[in-house]
Phi, psi and omega in degrees: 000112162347158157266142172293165178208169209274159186287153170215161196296336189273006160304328185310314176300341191278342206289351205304328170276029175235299159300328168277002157305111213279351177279006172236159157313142189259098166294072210295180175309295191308335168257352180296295209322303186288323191273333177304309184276358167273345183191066182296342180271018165272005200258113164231170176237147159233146186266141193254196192265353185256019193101305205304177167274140152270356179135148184225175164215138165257089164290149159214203157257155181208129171287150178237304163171150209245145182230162194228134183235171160328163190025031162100338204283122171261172173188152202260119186239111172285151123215176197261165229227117154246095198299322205200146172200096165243119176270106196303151164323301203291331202238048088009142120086035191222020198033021179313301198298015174246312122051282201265334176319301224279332168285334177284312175325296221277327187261003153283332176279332172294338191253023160049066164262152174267354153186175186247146157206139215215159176284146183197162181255107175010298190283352228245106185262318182319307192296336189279310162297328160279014157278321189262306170327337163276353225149285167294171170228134185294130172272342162203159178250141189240058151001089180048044180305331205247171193241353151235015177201166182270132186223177168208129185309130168249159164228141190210100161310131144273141214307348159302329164288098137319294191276353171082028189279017207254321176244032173294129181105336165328312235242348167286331177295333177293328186241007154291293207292329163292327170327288180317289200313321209267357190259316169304315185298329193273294174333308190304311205294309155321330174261002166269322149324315192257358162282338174284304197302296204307325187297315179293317184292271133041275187295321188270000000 
């Protein structure tokens, strides 16, 4: 298996056997571009043998909040971002993509973020398994998050969250989020009812 290496602008040319894959996030330029360029050393690639991408990851950072101490001094509390993950069709089940988690993880946890939380699609369940196989946890369900699906937020504490605090608050977002499901679910089964009734007043 290839070693990730750091992403460069001429990967950009590379993506179509990645990006036309219909099991992937459709990735334009206006959004690669700018987080590529705030924190290329979170951008890796990995290569297949003939050149082409076998799968990237796009990390980034996020401030959280910054405090001012005595003599000018601050500090800062990050966490790390996973914006993008794609693994090409062909290089599937051959474990880059944990590959490339477990390499952007290892270099967010040396730079004491306190935890990664990354996006997923309701439906997208291989990506959920492999995700909770690292770690992660869904931390909230996210009502149309997707412009055709329902999505959820993860989380994965990092060894600086000592106290887990990063997943406070969990297990009240869980039962807001059943709330939301159970609530969508009554919409569906009601407009489903009153599209049968109208469909009969119609026919008659």
């Amino acid at each position: 298996m290839t070693s990730p290496r750091l992403f460069v602008l001429e990967d950009l040319f590379k993506f179509n056997n990645i990006v036309m894959d219909p099991l992937a996030e459709v990735y334009s330029l206006p959004f690669l571009l700018p987080k590529i360029l705030e924190h290329p050393e979170l951008v890796l690639a990995a290569d297949a043998p003939d050149n082409s991408l076998m799968g990237f990851i796009l990390g980034t950072r996020v401030e959280d909040a910054t405090e001012s101490f005595g003599d000018a001094k601050t500090m800062t509390w990050n966490h790390g971002h996973i914006s993008a993950l794609a693994v090409a069709q062909d290089y599937r089940k051959l474990g880059l993509g944990t590959r490339l988690l477990t390499t952007v993880r290892d270099m967010m946890d040396r730079q004491k973020d306190f935890y990664i939380d990354l996006f997923v699609r309701e439906k997208n369940t291989i990506a959920i398994g492999l995700y909770e196989s690292l770690g992660y946890v869904k931390y909230r369900w996210i009502p149309k998050f997707y412009a055709d699906d329902h999505g959820y937020e993860m989380r994965l504490p990092l060894s600086s969250d000592v106290d887990r605090k990063s997943l406070e608050g969990i297990i009240i977002k869980k039962i807001y989020s059943f709330g939301n499901k159970l609530y969508y679910l009554l919409m569906f089964y009601i407009f489903g009812i009153i599209a049968i009734v109208i469909g009969g007043i119609l026919v008659e």
